[in-house]
N, C-alpha and C positions, 0 to 999 in steps of 0.2 A: 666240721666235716672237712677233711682232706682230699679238696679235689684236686684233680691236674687235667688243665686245660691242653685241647690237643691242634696246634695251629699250621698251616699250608704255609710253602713257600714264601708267602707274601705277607707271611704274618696276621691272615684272618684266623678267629678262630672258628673250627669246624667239629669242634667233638671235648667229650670231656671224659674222666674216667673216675670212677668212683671205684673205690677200694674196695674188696668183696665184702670183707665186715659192714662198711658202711650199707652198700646196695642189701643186703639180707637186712638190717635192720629199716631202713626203708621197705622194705615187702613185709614184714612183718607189722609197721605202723601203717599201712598204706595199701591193705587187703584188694587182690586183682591187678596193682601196679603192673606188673608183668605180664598178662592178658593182654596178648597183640589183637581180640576179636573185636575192632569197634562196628558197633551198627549205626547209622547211617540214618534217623528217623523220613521214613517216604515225605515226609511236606518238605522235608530241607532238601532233598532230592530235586525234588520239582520247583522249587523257588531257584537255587541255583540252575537246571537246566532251563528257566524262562529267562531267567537275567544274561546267560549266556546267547540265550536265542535275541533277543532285545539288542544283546552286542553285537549283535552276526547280523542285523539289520539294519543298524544304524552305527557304526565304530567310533564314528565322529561325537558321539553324546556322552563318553564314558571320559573319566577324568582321568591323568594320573597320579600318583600316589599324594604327590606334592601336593598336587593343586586340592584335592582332595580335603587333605590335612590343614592346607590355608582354609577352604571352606569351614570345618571342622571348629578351626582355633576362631575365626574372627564371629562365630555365632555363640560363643560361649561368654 
């Protein structure tokens, strides 16, 4: 596949582009790829709006990404 990455000022990358041949054949292996309609299943709805309410009560118990990811690695 020939892609070309598409990068900001500062040299991050923020986009990519895929050759039109390429993307058709993707939509052809990859039936609905293009379907921007995702749904959303209600429990996953309501598990993130508690966990945000959990944060919005307490801020101080929520980790950052880091610390997070150390918790993560050092139980494995």
């Amino acid at each position: 596949m020939n892609l070309q990455y598409i990068s900001d000022s500062k040299g991050q990358t923020t986009g990519v582009f895929i050759p039109i041949n390429e993307w058709n054949n993707l939509k052809n292996k990859y039936k609905g790829l293009e379907e921007e309609d995702v749904t959303i299943p209600h429990w996953h709805t309501k598990v993130v709006r508690e966990r945000i309410d959990d944060y919005r009560k307490d801020p101080g118990s929520a980790l950052d990404f880091d610390s997070a990811m150390d918790d993560i690695e050092n139980e494995l």
